[in-house]
MISE-876438 format. One line per field, with one value per residue (C-alpha): residue number from 1; residue in one letter; chain; x, y, z. Coordinates in pm, whole numbers. Each point is the difference from the previous one (the first is absolute). Example, Ala and Ser with C-alpha at 12.3 -4.5 7.8 and 13.67 -1.06 7.14 Angstrom:
! residues 2
i = (1;2)
aa = (A;S)
ch = (A;A)
px = (1230;137)
py = (-450;344)
pz = (780;-66)
END
This chain:
! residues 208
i = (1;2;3;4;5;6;7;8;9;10;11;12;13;14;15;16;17;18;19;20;21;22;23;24;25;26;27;28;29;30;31;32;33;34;35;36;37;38;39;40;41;42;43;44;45;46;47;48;49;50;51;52;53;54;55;56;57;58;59;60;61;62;63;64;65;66;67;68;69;70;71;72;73;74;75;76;77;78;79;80;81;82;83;84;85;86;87;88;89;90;91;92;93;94;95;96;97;98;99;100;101;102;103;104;105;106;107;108;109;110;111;112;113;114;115;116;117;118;119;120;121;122;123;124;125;126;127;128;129;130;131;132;133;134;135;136;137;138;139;140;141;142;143;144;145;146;147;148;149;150;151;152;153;154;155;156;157;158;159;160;161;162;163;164;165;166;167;168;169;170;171;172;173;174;175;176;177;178;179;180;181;182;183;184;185;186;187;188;189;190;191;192;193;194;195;196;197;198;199;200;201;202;203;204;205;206;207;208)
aa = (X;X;X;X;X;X;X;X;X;X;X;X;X;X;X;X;X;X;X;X;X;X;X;X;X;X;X;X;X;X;X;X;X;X;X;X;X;X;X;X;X;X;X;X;X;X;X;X;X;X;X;X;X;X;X;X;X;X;X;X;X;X;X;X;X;X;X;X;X;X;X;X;X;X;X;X;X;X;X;X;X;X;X;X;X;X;X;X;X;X;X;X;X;X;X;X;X;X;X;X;X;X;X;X;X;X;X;X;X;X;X;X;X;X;X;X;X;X;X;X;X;X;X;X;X;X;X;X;X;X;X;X;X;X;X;X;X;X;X;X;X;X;X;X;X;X;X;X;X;X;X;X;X;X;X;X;X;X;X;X;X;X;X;X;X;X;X;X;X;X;X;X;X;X;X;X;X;X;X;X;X;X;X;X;X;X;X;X;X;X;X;X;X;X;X;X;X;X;X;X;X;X;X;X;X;X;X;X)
ch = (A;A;A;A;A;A;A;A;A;A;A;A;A;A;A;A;A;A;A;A;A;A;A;A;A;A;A;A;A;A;A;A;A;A;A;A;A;A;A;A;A;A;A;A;A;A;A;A;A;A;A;A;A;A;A;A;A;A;A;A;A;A;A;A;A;A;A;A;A;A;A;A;A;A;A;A;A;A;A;A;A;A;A;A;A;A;A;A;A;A;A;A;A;A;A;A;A;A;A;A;A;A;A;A;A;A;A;A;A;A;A;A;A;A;A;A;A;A;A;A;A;A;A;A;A;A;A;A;A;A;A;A;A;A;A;A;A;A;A;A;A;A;A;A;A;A;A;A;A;A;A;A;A;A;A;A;A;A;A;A;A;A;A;A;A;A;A;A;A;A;A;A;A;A;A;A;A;A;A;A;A;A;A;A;A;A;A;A;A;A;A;A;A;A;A;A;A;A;A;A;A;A;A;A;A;A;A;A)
px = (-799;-94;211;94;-303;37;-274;275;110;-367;-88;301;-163;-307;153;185;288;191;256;50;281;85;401;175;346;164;355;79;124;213;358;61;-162;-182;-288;-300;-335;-270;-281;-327;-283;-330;-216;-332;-214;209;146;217;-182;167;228;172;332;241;125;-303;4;224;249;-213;-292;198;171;-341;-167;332;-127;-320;83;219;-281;-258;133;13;410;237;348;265;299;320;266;336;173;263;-242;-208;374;34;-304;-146;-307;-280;137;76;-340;-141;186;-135;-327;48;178;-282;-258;204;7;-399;-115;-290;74;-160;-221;11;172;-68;349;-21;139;46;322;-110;262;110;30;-318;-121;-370;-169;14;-103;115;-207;159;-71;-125;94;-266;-286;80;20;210;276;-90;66;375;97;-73;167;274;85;-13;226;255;24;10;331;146;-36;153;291;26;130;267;96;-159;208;-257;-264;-230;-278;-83;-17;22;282;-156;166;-51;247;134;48;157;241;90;103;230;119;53;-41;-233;-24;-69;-368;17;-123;346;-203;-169;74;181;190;34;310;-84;-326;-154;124;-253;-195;32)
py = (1766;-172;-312;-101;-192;-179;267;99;-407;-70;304;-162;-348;118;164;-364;157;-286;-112;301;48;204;107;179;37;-24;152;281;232;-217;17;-361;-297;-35;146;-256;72;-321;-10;-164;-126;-50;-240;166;-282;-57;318;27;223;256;156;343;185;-187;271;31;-337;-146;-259;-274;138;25;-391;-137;152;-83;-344;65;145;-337;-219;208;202;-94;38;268;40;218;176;123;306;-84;277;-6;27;290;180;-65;125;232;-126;85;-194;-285;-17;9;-294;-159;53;-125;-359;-26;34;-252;-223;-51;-295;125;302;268;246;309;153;213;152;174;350;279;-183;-208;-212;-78;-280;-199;-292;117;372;132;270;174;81;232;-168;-301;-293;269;-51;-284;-384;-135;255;-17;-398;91;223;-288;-241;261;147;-404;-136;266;40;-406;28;313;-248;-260;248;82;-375;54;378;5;286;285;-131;-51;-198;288;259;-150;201;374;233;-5;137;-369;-18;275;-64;-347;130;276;-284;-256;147;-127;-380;-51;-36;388;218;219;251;99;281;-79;-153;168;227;268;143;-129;148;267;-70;328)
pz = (1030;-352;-87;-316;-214;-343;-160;-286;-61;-33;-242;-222;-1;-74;-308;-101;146;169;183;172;216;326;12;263;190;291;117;-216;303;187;-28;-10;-182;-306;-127;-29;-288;68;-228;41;-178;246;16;-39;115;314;141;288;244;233;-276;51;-65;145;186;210;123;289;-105;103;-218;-298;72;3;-288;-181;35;-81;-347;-80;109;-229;-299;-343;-30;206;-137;210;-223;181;-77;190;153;-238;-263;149;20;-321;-145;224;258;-235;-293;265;76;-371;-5;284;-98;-376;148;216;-238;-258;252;78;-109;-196;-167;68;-267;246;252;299;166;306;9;-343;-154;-292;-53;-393;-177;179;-154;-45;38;356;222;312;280;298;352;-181;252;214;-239;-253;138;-280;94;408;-80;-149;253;245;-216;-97;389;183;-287;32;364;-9;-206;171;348;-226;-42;343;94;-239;109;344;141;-212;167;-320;143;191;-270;-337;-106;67;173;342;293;72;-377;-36;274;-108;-380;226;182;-240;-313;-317;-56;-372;16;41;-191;-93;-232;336;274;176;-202;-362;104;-312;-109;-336;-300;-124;-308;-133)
END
């Protein structure tokens, strides 16, 4: 299987292109937690090697190239959607958000943007693209899943000391059986996600 490479980042440079900037997210299933957007601008002269989608990589995989992106790129920046934000806006305007504060927040801004997946979020702070099973094929955006999926599952164990009984650490708020059966047992703490089954108690309003 191919892993990502940084043939895209470097066609950019070569055009002048540059900073360019790798964004994905982390946690937009779960019913619990927030939802987490990290982007990151390489280092083209000093690349971390061993870079994939973070969901092929064991959590000790994806711990230690989290360090290694600190140590080497040029800026990362995560952005975060609370749960009562993503009820209150829907998921996929949570994570627009999450990916615009994490882009505002990179310490050198960035002139383009790769975004893994076929969303383009508005509002972005330079031109952008999407690019379906990007943190596959694209380092920049392999790097932010990494950086995205550690941060997040760093806070939802964070989260778990202070609600221990829901057993985040384990799942980072998805819904597993022993999830599931601690919401039936003790109901939804408020870092819940209420607009979620099983908790929304009506169906969304049609838009028709």
């Amino acid at each position: 299987m191919e892993k990502p490479d940084f043939r895209m980042e470097r066609k950019l440079l070569k055009r002048d292109v540059w900073p360019v900037a790798g964004v994905d997210e982390a946690g937009r299933g779960p019913l619990a937690g927030p939802v987490a957007a990290a982007a990151v601008i390489l280092d083209p002269h000093n690349l971390p090697r061993g870079l994939n989608d973070s969901k092929l990589l064991t959590a000790e995989e994806r711990e230690s190239l989290y360090e290694a992106i600190m140590a080497r790129a040029l800026a990362v920046a995560v952005g975060f959607s609370s749960a009562a934000e993503i009820d209150a806006v829907n998921i996929r305007q949570a994570t627009f958000r999450a990916m615009r504060r994490a882009l505002a927040a990179l310490a050198s801004p960035p002139r383009y943007v790769l975004i893994d997946g076929n969303d383009l979020a508005p509002g972005l702070c330079c031109e952008a693209e999407t690019i379906v099973k990007g943190d596959g094929a694209i380092l920049s955006i392999a790097a932010a899943s990494i950086v995205a999926k550690v941060t997040r599952d760093r806070l939802m164990r964070r989260l778990c000391a202070v609600h221990p009984v829901y057993g985040f650490s384990r799942h980072a708020g998805y819904a597993t059986p022993a999830h599931l059966a601690a919401i039936e047992a003790h109901g939804p703490c408020p870092f819940h996600r209420m607009s979620f089954s099983p908790f929304r108690a009506a169906p969304e309003p049609r838009a028709d």
